[in-house]
Residue, then its C-alpha position, 0 to 999 in steps of 0.5 A: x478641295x476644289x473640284x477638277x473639271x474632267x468633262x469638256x463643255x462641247x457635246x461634239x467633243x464627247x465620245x459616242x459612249x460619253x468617254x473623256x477624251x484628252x483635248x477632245x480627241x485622244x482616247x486613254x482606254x485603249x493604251x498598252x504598256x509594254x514593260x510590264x514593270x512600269x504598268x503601275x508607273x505610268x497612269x493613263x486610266x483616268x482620263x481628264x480633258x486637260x492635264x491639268x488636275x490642280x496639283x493634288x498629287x504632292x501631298x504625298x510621297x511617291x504619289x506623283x506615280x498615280x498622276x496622268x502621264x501627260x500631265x508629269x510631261x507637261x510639267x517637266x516642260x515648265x520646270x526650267x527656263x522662260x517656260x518656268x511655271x507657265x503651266x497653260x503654255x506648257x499645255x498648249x505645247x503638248x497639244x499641238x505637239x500630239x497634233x503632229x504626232x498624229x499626222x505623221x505617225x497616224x498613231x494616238x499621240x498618248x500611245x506613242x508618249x507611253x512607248x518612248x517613256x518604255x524605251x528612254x527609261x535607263x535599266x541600270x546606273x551607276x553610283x560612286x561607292x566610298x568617300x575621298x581617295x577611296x572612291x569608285x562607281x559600281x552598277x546598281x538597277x533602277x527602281x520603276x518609278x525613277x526609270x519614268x522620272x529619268x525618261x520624262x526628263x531626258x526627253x524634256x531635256x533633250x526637246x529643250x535643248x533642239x528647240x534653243x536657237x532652232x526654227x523649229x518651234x518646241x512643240x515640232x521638237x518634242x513631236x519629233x523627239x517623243x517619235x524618235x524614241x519610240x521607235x528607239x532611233x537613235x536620232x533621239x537625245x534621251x535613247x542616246x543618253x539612256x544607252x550611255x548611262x547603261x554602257x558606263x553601268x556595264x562597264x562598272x559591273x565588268x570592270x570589278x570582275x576583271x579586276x578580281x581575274x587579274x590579281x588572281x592571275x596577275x603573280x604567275x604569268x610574269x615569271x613564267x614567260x621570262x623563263x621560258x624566254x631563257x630557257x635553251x630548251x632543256x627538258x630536263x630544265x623544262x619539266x622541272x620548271x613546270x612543276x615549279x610553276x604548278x606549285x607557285x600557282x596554287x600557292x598564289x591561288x591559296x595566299x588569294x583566298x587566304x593571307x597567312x598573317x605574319x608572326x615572329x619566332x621565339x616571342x610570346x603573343x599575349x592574347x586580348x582578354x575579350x579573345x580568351x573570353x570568347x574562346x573559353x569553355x562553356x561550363x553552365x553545371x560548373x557554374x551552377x556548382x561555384x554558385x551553390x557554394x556561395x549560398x549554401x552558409x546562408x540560412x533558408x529566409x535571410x533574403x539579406x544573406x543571399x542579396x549580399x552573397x549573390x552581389x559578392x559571388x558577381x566579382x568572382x563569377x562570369x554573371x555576363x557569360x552565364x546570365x541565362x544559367x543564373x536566371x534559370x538557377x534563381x527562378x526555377x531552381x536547377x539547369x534546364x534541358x531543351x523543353x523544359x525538363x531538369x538536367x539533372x535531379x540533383x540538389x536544388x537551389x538554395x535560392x530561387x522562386x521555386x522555393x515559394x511555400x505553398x499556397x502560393x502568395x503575392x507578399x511572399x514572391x516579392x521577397x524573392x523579386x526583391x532579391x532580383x531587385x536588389x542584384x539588378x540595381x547592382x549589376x545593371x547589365x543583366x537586365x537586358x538578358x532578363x527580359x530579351x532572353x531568360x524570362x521568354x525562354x522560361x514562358x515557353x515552358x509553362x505549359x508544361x510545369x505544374x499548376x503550382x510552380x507556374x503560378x509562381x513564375x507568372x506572379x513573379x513575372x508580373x512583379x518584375x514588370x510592374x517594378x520595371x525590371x523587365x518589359x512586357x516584350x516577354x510575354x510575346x512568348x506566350x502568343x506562341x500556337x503551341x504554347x497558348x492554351x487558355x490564357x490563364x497565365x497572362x491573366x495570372x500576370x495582368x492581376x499581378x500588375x494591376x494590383x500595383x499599378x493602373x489600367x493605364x500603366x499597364x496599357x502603356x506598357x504592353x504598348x512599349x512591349x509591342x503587343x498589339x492584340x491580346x487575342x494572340x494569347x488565347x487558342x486560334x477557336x478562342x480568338x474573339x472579341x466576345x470571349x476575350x472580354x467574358x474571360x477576362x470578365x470572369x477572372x475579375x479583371x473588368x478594366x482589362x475587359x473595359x481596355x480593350x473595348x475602347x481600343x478597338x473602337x478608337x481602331x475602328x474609328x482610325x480605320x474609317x476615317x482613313x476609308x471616308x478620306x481615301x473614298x473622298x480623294x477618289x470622289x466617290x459618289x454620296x450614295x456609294x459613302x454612305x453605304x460604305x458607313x452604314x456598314x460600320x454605323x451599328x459598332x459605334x455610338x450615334x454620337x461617335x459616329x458623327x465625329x468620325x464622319x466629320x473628321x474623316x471628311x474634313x480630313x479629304x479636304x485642300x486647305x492649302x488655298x489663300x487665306x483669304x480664300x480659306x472661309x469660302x472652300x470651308x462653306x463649298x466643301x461643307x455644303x458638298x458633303x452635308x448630303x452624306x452627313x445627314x442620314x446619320x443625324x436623325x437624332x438631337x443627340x446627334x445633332x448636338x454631337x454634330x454642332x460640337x464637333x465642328x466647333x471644335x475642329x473651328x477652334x483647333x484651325x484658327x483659319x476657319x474660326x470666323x467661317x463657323x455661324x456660316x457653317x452652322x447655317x449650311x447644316x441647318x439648311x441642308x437638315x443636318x441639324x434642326x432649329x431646337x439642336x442650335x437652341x440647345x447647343x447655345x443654351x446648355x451644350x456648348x464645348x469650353x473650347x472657344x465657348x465664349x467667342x463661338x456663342x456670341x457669333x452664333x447669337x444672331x442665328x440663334x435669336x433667329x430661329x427663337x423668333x421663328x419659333x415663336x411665331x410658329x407657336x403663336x399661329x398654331x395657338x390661333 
């Protein structure tokens, strides 16, 4: 990205401090926004000699809030009309517009800029609700970032239309107009507009009130001042009718807030059934007793019994409405009270996993989860309320179950994961601080699934349930790197221990790629980067580390130059940043790493393919790599991406340095 030029080349045009000044005379550090909501919107802190920083703030959204104020009223001049694009005019206009500002206010033109944006930016607006016959405009307010948006351009507009056929030229119109509005004169197009978007706003706003009022009142007051009027002033009548009036108010008062649907006498209504439904009781033990009858007549170990009897008892009973009472049933044998306790100790149920023998085995618990396979595959729609609802209200009663019966439970948790009949978004439950006590249960499930699926799998299915950090299942005193990989270490599960590792250092290695860029952007001096790395250089390997470098650096870069530019900037940006790469390439490994790493990113961005034995150059000069690192990379440790093209163009460099070797061995010799 080319480098924006913030110092003028004139000695007198430098402050006694050495602070930039805008055009050589305006100060920046000095100026005060008075709406305390539009500090972080109107950027005046970097200061620059011209406002004119080579459009790097579109690359972003809502980045253009970080740009100089100066430099957005520049380009709002240029955005429309002969002036289209014609940026050094634009600049030009603005210069000798503050020069007018100047002497006829005596005031920092910039400061006077910042007010009338403050004042000229519109609070409230109003937008049209509804869509066809049915629209109308109701008030909404404005974020700050579109209030400086409208200002700049109301007073662009307004400068724009007093200069058309005016002889007055647009930088007196524009001095003349940012004055006006910083002083809230009316005089000034963009207050005036600004007023009547505001007052159409609060018209908007009241006339939704008033309409509300007016309906509410709207059925008495007819009827009464005709009544009145024909009344002879009989009190008897009078009073009468008063009271009459006072019912019929409330009565209106009443049918506003609620209308009494009508109905017809003497005719039966049948009621929807999804309304009966809703409306029904809520009988779980009822439930629990017609589901007992249904499986009592099977035999204790025909799972092919209870698959058929369980999939029958689906068209009788309501499997939707009492999912969670059904899953309770089949996983842990009886209806369950608010904590985990039994409601009952009655008779268990003739099928559930609790019905596992003891020891506890893997084979056996899957000849229940087949069960659960099986009546899933018929009745799809009680899969939803098994992973969202049943298997996390279950998890957060584990803690307090027997060691035999939890064990059940998670084996068969990590069967119906690893079969897909429930996600891993279920153990979210278990990151709970009073549920989590050593994390032996998520180990219980992790060996489950492992011993059916892959490292991978599983990875991709913690990913998919939202789980981020498998820290959140052990005690807040136990959440460490460290002892996460000892436990899961200990408890046999190495790839676990090995998965995570990699996942926090591909963290890490996102994490200062984002650093090394936003610091690049920000043009942190070397020195500063360099210290900022070091602090992570001992979590990751010399070889990594390079690549992360390169990538966070190269990523800070503008690429959007011509293509017949694009090999140039490679070569400026790399010999600007090879001082920060350096210190971390003391090694061959590294150097190696190095010239790896760049050849592929040459390889990935065919812009730049050519530019490669250049940039390899530029790294050897500057001592990024050495002579034997480019010897070995050529011979021996070369990528096989583009290997055959990127050899045959570094060929000339290499037989380069191979003849300067030997000459230097042939001078030791003598």
């Amino acid at each position: 990205m080319a480098a924006v030029k913030t110092l003028p080349t004139e000695v007198s045009k430098v402050g006694a401090e050495g602070a930039v000044k805008l055009f050589g005379r305006w100060e920046t550090q000095e100026i005060e926004c008075k709406d305390i909501s539009l500090t972080d919107y109107i950027q005046t802190l970097h200061a620059v000699y011209l406002p004119h920083t080579a459009g790097r703030y579109a690359k972003k959204q809502f980045k253009k809030a970080h740009m100089p104020i100066v430099e957005r009223l520049v380009d709002s001049l240029m955005m429309k009309g002969r002036n289209n694009g014609k940026k050094l005019m634009a600049v030009r206009i603005v210069a000798h517009a503050f020069e007018i500002i100047h002497l006829l206010s005596d005031q920092n033109p910039i400061q006077v800029l910042v007010d009338a944006v403050v004042n000229t930016g519109p609070r409230e607006d109003s937008t049209r609700i509804g869509s066809q016959g049915t629209v109308r405009r109701q008030a909404v307010d404005v974020s700050p970032l579109r209030r400086v948006n409208q200002a700049i351009a109301l007073l662009t507009i307004g400068t724009r239309e007093s200069a058309f056929r005016n002889v007055k030229s647009v930088a007196e119109c524009l001095a003349d107009e940012l004055i006006n509005a910083a002083k809230g004169s009316s005089n000034s197009y963009a207050i005036k507009k600004k007023d009547e978007l505001e007052r159409v706003a609060k018209s908007n706003r009241s006339g939704l009130i008033n309409q509300d009022k007016r309906q509410n009142g709207r059925c008495v007051t007819k009827d009464a001042t005709d009544l009145e009027r024909s009344l002879d002033h009989d009190d008897d009548n009078l009073k009468s009718y008063r009271v009459r009036s006072k019912q019929r108010k409330s009565q209106c008062c009443m049918s506003s807030q609620q209308t009494a649907k009508p109905s017809l006498q003497g005719v039966r209504i049948k009621a929807r059934k999804g309304a009966v439904k809703a409306q029904a009781k809520h009988e779980p033990s009822v439930f629990r007793d017609q589901l007992y009858k249904q499986l009592e007549p099977v035999q204790s170990g025909d799972f092919e019994g209870y698959t058929k009897e369980l999939v029958a008892a689906g068209g009788t009973l309501e499997y939707l409405k009492y999912a969670d009472t059904l899953f309770e049933l089949l996983i842990v044998g009886g209806l369950l009270q608010p904590g985990g306790s039994f409601l009952d100790e009655g008779a268990k149920s003739p099928f559930s996993i609790a019905n596992v023998p003891e020891p506890v085995q893997v084979e056996e618990v899957r000849k229940y989860v087949e069960v659960f396979n099986k009546l899933i595959r018929r009745y799809k729609y009680l899969q939803r309320p098994l992973e969202e609802s049943s298997l996390p209200t279950l998890m957060q009663y584990m803690h307090r179950w027997p060691p035999e019966q939890r064990d059940k439970v998670a084996i068969a948790t990590g069967l119906m994961i690893s079969q897909g009949l429930a996600s891993a978004s279920c153990l979210q439950a278990l990151t709970k601080d009073n549920i989590v006590k050593d994390g032996n249960i998520v180990t219980s499930i992790f060996r489950v699934v492992l011993a059916e699926q892959s490292m991978e799998h599983l990875s991709s299915l913690l990913k998919k349930g939202g789980i981020k950090d498998l820290l959140l299942f052990f005690p807040t005193t136990k959440r460490t790197a460290d002892g996460l990989l000892t436990h899961f270490k200990d408890a046999g599960l190495p790839q676990v221990a090995e998965w995570y590792t990699k996942k926090q250092s591909s963290a890490l290695k996102t994490q200062l790629i984002a650093q090394l860029k936003e610091r690049c952007e920000n043009e942190e001096s070397p020195e500063a980067i360099i210290a900022a790395i070091k602090e992570h250089q001992a979590a990751l390997p010399e070889t990594e580390l390079v690549q992360v470098i390169w990538q966070g650096l190269m990523a800070s870069v503008d690429w959007s130059a011509r293509a017949d530019q694009i090999e140039g900037l490679a070569l400026r940006e790399v010999t600007k940043y090879a001082p920060i790469i350096e210190p971390f390439c003391n090694t061959g490994k590294s150097q190696v790493a190095l010239i790896n790493v760049v050849q592929v990113y040459c390889y990935d961005d065919t812009r730049i393919i050519k530019a490669f034995p250049q940039i390899l150059k530029v790294l050897y000069n500057k001592d990024c790599v050495s002579s034997q690192a480019i010897i070995y990379w050529f011979q021996k440790g070369a990528k096989p991406q583009g290997k055959q093209h990127f050899l045959k163009a570094s060929e000339p460099l290499v037989k380069f340095l191979q003849a300067q070797e030997d000459e230097e061995s042939e001078e030791e010799e003598e």
